[in-house]
C-alpha positions in Angstrom: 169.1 161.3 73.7 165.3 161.3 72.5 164.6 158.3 73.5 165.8 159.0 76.9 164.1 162.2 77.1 160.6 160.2 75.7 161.2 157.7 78.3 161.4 160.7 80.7 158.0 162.1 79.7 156.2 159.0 79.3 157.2 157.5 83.0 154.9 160.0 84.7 152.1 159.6 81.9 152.1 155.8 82.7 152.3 156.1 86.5 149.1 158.9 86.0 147.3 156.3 83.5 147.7 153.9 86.3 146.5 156.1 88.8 144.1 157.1 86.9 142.7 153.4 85.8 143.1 152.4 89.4 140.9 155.1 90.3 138.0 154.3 87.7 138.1 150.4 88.4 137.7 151.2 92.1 134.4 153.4 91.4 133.1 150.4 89.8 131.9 151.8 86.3 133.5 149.9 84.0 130.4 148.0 82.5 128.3 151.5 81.9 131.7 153.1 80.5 131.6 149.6 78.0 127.9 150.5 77.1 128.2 154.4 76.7 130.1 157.0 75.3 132.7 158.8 76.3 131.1 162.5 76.7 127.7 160.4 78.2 129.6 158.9 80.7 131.5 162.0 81.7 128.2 164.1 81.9 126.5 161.5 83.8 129.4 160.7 86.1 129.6 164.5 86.8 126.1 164.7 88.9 127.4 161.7 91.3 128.8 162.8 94.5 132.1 164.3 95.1 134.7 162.1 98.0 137.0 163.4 100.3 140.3 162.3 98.0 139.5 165.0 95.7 142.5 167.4 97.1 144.5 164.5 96.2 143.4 163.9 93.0 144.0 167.8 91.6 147.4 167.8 92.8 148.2 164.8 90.9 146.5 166.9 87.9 148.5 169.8 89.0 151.6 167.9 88.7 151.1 166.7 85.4 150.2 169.8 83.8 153.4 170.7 85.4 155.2 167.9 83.3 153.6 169.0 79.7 150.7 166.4 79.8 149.9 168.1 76.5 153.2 166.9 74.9 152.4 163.6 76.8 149.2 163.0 75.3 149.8 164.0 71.7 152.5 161.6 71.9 150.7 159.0 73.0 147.9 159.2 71.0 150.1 158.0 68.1 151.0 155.1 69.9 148.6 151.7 68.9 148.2 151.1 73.2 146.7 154.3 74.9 143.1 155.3 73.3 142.8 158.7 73.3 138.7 158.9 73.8 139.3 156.7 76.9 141.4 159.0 78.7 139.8 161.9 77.8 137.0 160.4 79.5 139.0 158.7 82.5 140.5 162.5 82.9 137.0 164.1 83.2 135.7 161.2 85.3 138.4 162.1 87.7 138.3 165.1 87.6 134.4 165.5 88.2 134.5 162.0 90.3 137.8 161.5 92.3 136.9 159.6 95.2 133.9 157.5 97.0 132.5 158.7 100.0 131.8 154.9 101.0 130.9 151.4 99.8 127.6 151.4 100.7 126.8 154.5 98.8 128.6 153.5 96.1 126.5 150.6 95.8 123.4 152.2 96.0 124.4 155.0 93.8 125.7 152.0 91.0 122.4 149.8 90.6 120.1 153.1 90.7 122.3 154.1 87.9 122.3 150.9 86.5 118.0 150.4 86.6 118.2 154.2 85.3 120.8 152.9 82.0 118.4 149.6 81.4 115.3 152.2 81.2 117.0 154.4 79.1 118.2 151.6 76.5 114.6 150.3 76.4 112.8 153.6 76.0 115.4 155.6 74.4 114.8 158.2 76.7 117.2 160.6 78.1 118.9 159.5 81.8 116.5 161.0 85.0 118.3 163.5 87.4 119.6 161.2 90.1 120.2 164.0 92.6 116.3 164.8 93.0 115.0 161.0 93.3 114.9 159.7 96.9 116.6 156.9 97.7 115.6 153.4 96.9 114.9 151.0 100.3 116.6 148.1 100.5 115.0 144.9 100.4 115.9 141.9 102.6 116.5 138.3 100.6 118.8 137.8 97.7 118.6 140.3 94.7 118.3 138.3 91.4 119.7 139.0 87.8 119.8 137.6 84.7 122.6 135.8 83.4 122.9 135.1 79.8 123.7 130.8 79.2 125.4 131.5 75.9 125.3 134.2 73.1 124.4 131.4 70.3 120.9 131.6 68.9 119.9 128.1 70.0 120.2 129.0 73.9 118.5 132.6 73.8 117.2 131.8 77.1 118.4 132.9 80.6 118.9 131.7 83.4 117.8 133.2 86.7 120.0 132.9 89.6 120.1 134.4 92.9 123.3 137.4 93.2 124.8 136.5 96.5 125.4 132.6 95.3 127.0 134.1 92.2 128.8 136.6 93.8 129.7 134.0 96.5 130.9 131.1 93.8 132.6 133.0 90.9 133.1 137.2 92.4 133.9 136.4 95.3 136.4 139.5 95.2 134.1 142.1 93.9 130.6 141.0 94.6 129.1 144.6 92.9 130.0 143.6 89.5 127.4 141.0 90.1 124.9 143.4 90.6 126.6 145.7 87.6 126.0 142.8 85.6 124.4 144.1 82.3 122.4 140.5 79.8 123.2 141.4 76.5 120.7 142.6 74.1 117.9 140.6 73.8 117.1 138.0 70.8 113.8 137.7 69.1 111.4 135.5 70.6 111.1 132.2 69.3 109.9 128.7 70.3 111.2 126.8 73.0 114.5 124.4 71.1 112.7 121.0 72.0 116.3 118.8 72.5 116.3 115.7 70.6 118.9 112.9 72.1 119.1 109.9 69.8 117.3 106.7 70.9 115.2 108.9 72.6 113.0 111.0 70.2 112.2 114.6 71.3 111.8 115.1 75.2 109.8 117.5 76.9 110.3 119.6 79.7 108.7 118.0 82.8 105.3 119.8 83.7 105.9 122.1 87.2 103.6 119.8 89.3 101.4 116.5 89.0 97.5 117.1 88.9 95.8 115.6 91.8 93.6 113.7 89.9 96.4 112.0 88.6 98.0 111.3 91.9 94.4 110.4 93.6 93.8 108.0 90.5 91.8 104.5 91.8 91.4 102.0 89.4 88.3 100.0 89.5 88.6 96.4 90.3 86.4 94.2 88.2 85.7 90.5 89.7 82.7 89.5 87.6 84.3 87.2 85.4 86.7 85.9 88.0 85.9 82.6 89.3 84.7 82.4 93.2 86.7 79.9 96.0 84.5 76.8 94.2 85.5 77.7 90.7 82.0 79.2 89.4 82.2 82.0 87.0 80.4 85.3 89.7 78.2 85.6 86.5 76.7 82.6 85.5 72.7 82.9 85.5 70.1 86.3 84.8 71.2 89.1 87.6 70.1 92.2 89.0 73.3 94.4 89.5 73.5 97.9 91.6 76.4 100.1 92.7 76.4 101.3 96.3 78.5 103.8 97.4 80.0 104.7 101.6 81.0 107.6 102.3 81.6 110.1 105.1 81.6 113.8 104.0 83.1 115.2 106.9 80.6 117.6 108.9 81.3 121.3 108.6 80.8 121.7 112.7 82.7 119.1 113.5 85.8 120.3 111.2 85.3 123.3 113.1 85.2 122.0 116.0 88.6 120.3 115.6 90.5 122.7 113.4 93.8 121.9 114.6 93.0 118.5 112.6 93.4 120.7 109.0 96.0 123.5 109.5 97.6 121.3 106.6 94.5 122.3 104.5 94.3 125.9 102.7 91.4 127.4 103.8 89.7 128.0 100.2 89.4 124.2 100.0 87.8 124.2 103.6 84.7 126.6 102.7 81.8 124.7 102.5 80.6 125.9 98.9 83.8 124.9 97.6 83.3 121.0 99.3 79.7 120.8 98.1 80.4 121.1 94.4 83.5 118.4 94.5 81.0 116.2 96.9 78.5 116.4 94.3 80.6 116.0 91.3 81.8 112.8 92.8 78.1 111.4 93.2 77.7 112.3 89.4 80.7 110.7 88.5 80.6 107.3 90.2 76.5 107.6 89.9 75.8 104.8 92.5 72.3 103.3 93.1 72.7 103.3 96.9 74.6 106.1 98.8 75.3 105.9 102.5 76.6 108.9 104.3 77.7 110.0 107.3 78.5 113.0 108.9 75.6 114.7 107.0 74.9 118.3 108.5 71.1 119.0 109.4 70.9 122.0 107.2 73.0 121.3 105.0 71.0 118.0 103.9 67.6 119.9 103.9 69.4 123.4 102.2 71.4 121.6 99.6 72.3 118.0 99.9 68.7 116.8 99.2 67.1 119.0 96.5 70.8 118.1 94.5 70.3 114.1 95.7 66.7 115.3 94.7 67.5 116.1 91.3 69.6 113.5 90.5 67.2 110.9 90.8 67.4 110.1 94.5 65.2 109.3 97.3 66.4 110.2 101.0 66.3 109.3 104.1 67.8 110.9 107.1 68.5 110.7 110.7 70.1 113.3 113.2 72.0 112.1 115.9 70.5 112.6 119.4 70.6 115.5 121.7 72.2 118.6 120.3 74.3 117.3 117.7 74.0 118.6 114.4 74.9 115.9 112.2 73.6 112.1 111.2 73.7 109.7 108.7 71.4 109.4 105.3 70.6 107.0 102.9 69.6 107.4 99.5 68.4 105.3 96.7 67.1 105.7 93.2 63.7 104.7 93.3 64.0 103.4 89.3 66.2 100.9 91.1 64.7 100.0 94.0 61.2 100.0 96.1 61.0 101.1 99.8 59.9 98.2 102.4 60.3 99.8 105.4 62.9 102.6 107.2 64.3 101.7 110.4 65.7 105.1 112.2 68.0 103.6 114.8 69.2 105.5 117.9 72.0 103.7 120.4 71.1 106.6 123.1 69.5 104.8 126.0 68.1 106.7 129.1 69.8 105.5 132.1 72.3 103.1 131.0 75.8 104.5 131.2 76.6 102.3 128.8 74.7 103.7 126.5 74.5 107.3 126.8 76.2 108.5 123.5 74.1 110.2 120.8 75.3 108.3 117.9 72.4 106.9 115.6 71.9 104.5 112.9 69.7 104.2 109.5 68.5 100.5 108.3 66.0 100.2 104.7 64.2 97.4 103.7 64.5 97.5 99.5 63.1 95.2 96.8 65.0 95.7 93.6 62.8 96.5 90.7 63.6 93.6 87.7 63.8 95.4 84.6 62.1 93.6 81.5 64.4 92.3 79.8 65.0 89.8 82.4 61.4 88.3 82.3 59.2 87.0 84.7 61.7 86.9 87.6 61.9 88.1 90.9 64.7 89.4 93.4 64.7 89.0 97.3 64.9 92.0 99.9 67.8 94.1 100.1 68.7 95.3 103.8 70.6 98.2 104.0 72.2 99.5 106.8 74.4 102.2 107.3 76.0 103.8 110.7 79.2 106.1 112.9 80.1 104.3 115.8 81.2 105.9 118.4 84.8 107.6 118.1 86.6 107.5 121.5 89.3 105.0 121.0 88.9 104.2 125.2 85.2 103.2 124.8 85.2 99.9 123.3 82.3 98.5 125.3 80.5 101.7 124.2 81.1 100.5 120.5 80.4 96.6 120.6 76.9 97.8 122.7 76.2 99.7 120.1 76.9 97.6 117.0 74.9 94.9 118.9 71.5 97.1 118.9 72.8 97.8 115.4 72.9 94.1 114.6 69.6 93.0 116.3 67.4 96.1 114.1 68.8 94.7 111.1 68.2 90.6 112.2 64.4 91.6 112.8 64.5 93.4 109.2 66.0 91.3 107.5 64.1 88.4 108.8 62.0 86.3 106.4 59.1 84.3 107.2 61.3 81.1 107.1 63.5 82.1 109.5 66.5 83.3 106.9 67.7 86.6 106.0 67.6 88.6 103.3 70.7 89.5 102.0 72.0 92.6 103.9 74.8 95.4 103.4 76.2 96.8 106.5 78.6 99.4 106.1 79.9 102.8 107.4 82.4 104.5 109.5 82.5 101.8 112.6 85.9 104.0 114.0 87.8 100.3 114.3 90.9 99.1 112.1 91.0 95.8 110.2 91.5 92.9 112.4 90.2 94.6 115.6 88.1 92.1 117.9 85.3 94.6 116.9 86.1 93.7 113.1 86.7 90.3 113.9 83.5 90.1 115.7 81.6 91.5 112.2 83.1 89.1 110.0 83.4 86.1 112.4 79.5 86.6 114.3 81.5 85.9 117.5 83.3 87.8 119.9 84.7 86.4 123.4 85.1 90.1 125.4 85.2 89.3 129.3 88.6 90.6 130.4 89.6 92.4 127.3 91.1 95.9 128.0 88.1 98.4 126.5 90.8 99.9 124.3 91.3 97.2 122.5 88.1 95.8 121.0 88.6 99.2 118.2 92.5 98.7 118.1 92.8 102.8 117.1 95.4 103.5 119.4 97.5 101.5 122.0 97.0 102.4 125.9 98.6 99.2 127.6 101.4 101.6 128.7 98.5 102.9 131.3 98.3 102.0 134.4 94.3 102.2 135.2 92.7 99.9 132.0 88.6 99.4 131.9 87.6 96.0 131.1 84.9 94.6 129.8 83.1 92.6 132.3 79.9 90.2 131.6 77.4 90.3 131.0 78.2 93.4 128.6 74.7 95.0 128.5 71.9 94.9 131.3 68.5 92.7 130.1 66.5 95.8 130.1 67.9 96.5 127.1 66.1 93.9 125.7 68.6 92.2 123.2 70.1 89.1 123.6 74.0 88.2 123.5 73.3 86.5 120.1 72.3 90.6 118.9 68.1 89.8 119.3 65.6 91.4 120.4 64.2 89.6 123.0 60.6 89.6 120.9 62.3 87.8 117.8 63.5 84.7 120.0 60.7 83.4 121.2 57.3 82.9 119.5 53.9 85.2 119.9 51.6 83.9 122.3 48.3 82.9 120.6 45.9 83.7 123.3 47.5 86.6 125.6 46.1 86.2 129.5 43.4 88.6 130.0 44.0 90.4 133.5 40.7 91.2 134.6 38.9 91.9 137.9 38.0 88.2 138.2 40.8 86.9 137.5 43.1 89.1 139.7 40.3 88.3 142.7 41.7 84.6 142.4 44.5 85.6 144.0 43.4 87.3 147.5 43.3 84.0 149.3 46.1 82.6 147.9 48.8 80.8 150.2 51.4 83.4 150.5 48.0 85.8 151.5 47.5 83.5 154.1 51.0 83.5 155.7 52.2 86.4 157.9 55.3 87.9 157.2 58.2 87.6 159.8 58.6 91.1 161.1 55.2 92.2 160.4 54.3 94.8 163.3 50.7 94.0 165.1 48.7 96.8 164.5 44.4 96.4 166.0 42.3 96.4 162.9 44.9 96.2 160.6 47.5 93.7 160.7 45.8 91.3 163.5 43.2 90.0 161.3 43.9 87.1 158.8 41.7 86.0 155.6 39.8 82.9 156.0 40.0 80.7 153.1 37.0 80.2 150.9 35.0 76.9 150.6 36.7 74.9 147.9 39.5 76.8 147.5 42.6 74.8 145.6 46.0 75.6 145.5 45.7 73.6 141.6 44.3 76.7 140.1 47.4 79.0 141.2 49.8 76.6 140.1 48.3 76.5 136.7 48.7 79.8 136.1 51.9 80.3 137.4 53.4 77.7 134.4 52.3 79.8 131.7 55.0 82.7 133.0 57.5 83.7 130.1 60.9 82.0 131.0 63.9 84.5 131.0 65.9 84.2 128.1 69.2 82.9 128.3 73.0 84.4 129.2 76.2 83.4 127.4 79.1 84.4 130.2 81.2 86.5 128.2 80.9 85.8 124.4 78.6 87.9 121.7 77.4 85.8 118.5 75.3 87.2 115.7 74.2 84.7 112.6 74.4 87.4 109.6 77.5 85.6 107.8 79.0 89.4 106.8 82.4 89.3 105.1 83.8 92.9 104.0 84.3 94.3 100.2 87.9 95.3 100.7 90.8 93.3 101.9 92.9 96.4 103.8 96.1 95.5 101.7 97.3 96.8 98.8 99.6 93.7 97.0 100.9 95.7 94.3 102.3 98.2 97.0 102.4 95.9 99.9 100.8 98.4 102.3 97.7 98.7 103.7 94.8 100.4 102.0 93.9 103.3 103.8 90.5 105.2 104.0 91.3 108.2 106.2 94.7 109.9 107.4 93.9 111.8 111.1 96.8 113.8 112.3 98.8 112.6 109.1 98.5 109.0 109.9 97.0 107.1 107.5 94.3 104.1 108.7 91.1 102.3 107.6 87.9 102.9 109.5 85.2 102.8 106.6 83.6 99.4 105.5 81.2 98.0 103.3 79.8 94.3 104.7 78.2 92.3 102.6 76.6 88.9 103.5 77.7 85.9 101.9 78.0 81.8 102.5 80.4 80.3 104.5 82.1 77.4 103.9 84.8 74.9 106.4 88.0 76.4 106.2 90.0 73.0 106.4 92.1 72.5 109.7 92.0 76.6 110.8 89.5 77.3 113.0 90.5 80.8 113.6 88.7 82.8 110.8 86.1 81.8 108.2 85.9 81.9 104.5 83.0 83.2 102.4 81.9 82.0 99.3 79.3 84.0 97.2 76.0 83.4 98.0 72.7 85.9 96.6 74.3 88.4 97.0 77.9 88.6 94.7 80.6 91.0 94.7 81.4 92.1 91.0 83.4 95.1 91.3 84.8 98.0 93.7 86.6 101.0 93.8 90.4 100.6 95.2 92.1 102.3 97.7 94.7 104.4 98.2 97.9 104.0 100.3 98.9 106.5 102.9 102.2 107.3 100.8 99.8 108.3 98.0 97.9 110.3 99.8 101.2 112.1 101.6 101.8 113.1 97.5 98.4 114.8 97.5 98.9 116.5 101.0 96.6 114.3 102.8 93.0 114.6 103.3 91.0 117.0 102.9 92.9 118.1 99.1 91.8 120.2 96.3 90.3 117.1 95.2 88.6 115.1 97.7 87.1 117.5 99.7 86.5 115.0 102.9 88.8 113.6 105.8 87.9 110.2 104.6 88.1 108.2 100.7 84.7 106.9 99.3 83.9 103.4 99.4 82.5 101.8 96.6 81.4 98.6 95.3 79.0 96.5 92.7 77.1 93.6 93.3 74.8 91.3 91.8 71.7 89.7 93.0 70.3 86.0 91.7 67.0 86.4 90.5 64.7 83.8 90.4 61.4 82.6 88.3 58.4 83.1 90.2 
């Protein structure tokens, strides 16, 4: 009979301890009633706002008051299962709480209480009045906690993931315990567990991101104790060895100009100041004895570039394109090193040829390398120096091999010696044609069959045979007012100075008033009285010997190939444009993301019969010997270091840079 009369009370205590558990879990506060206590909880549940089940809620009150919940509960409270605190405070909960107006109020209402419980843990201050606070915003994108690894000392750390994958993975039912989520208290600091694996010794977390100078890095290439194509050590015998350096610094008008070129570039490394100071901290690190730039602004050369170059021991020499362009090319040299000759300014601008109407210039120097003591009496030929940017426009190709040709024939006449040799010569700079282009070919081959070719073609920068209209070259390529010959001459250089020039004076020019074609009227001359009817009468011992004796000593016109350019400067380039280690090309500069090679050093050297090919020729080393240079880079390399300009190299283009050495001989 009492236990049927307990079982009687107790049903309707259980069914209300259900109700009234269902009731808390749906409000969501189990984690703050886990980390407070009871008469907290109830105080600071009380201020949230009331729902509309709360009729509902005090007549299931009603009813158990009804039932002696008093009896109930003292009964229960001596039972091991039923926690008396816990429904004291479920009781008041619902009592001050019964219902949820919404979900969305809810939520916000949970994680301001939440930020408000965290704030009060840390500072040990009392919890803020809710009611007064306005409303936090919400902000769009995934809300992040922190979720503790593992409670064992050795992983204190935690992990920071984003809430909705969380809640989409693992609480999927009840995504605001997620946000409800409370880490446990933290540890003390200490230093990060360094993970030992056996075989393996300790390992290190990877660093966040690669520097650029380890991603840029260019080994240099040493060849001076590597035997040439006849077996001869490059270093045998007393030398005199210099560094010269290529290199196009990119314009600040012209990047302007063509913005859309960098929108992959951040515009800090853009500014000008910032470029300047890596420029220059690349000239001090490679230090070269010879630097040849191009795109060198006007006032940024006389402003900057040369008191720096000043400073660091250089002499300068520069040239500004024609017409209203703003940049040129320089060259500079230490004058410890090396002794001008003579400055050649070179301009490819020609009044009234439209072949040559571009405003693109050129700069060739004339050196003579200072021996130091230590090598003794001895001597050094010339150095000829020559540095250029050819023309860009891929369409043009007649405009570039015109102007490499006037290029070509300024350095044959400097470089000329008195025997009819050269002195050894560097050519090099940013000539806007790819390796084995008929314009490359052309450099390294001194000969170029053109007549026919497609204009596009002689640079090989981009591919236009899908077009219907294609200019073609057609001979001869350049007018002979120009003055230079097809084997790139100047007309002055190919034939001999006259040792006694004719003297035109009034006696001699009398000689010819009765000559025979004087004498003659011309057909269709109209008869005019006193004017055209009277005829000269020639002179007493007039003879027709004395015209023809002058008339032999006129300059013959100098010859026309049909269709081919030569040049005799025996140039072979620095670089090979292939990167064997990567198999890849080498690559110099990387427009629109693509990478290509554009900038050359040439250097002259011997060549030799290269057995049953006929198609190219092989250099050996001849005065002037190759001994070292800077490698390359390959357009996946560059890709790493998000192309050109970086934080690093601060130009659209990679410098070139090699060593050579010089035989000297006794006087």
């Amino acid at each position: 009979m009492i236990a049927s009369c307990l079982c009687y009370l107790l049903l309707p205590a259980a069914r209300l301890f259900r109700a009234l558990s269902d009731a808390f879990f749906t409000c969501r506060k189990n984690a703050l009633l886990a980390k407070s206590s009871s008469s907290q909880v109830e105080g600071d549940f009380a201020m949230a706002p009331r729902g509309p089940d709360q009729e509902e809620c005090e007549g299931l009150l009603q009813q158990w008051r009804e039932e002696g919940s008093s009896q109930v509960l003292s009964t229960a409270s001596e039972g091991p299962l039923i926690d008396k605190g816990l429904a004291q405070s479920s009781l008041a909960l619902l009592m001050d709480n019964p219902g949820e107006e919404n979900a969305a109020s809810e939520d916000k209402w949970s994680s301001r209480q939440l930020s408000d419980l965290r704030a009060a843990e840390n500072l040990d201050e009392p919890f803020p009045e809710m009611l007064e606070e306005e409303p936090l915003p919400e902000v769009e994108g995934p809300m992040w906690t922190a979720i503790p690894m593992q409670t064992d000392p050795q992983y204190a750390d935690c992990a920071v993931l984003p809430v909705g994958a969380l809640a989409a993975e693992q609480w999927e039912e009840d995504p605001a315990v997620v946000a409800w989520s409370i880490a446990p208290e933290p540890l003390p600091q200490e230093e990060a567990p360094v993970w030992s694996f056996e075989g393996l010794g300790q390992l290190q977390p990877p660093p966040v991101e690669i520097p650029y100078h380890e991603i840029l890095w260019r080994e240099w290439e040493d060849f001076s104790t590597q035997p040439d194509a006849q077996g001869l050590e490059a270093g045998d015998g007393p030398q005199f060895q210099f560094t010269l350096m290529s290199y196009n610094i990119l314009a600040q008008d012209l990047m302007q100009q063509s913005s859309e070129l960098y929108l992959h570039c951040h515009p800090d490394i853009l500014n000008w100041n910032y470029r300047f100071m890596n420029l220059m901290q690349e000239f001090q690190h490679w230090d070269p004895d010879i630097l040849c730039l191009q795109e060198v602004q006007e006032d940024h050369y006389w402003e900057q570039l040369e008191p720096s170059l000043r400073m660091m021991g250089f002499t300068c020499f520069y040239k500004r394109r024609t017409g209203c362009k703003t940049d040129g090319c320089a060259v500079c040299y230490k004058p410890t090193r090396f002794r001008l000759l003579c400055a050649s300014p070179v301009e490819y601008f020609r009044p009234g040829l439209e072949l040559l109407n571009r405003d693109n210039v050129g700069l060739v120097l004339l050196l003579q390398p200072l021996i130091p003591e230590g090598l003794g009496q001895v001597s050094a030929a010339p150095l000829c120096v020559a540095n250029t940017h050819i023309l860009y426009n891929p369409r043009r190709g007649d405009v570039k091999l015109a102007q490499m040709a006037i290029l070509l024939a300024e350095v044959d006449k400097v470089a000329r010696l008195s025997d009819g040799s050269h002195c050894p010569i560097i050519l090099c700079g940013d000539l806007n044609s790819v390796p084995d282009s008929p314009l490359y070919n052309f450099i390294r081959d001194g000969e170029l069959q053109y007549h026919g070719m497609p204009a596009w073609q002689v640079s090989g920068q981009e591919d236009f045979s899908h077009q219907l209209y294609q200019r073609k070259l057609q001979a001869p390529l350049w007018p002979s007012s120009l003055g230079i010959t097809d084997c790139c001459q100047y007309v002055t250089s190919c034939h001999p100075k006259r040792s006694e020039r004719r003297k035109y004076g009034r006696d001699f020019l009398l000689r010819f008033r009765f000559c025979s074609i004087a004498c003659q009227r011309p057909v269709g001359l109209v008869l005019m009285e006193g004017v055209t009817d009277t005829k000269p009468e020639r002179p007493a011992g007039w003879t027709e010997s004395v015209l023809e004796e002058d008339t032999s000593e006129l300059e013959p016109a100098f010859p026309r190939t049909v269709g081919t350019i030569q040049h005799c400067l025996h140039l072979t380039s620095v670089y090979t444009h292939f990167l064997p280690q990567r198999g890849c090309p080498e690559v110099t500069t990387m427009p629109l993301g693509l990478g290509t090679t554009v900038d050359y050093i040439f250097f002259s050297a011997e060549s030799y019969e290269n057995g049953n090919r006929t198609d190219h020729r092989l250099y050996r080393d001849g005065t002037l010997k190759l001994l070292g240079r800077l490698s390359l880079l390959s357009e996946e390399i560059l890709w790493a270091a998000n192309g050109l300009p970086n934080p690093f190299c601060s130009s659209d283009h990679l410098c070139l840079l090699a060593s050579f050495g010089m035989e000297v001989t006794a006087p």
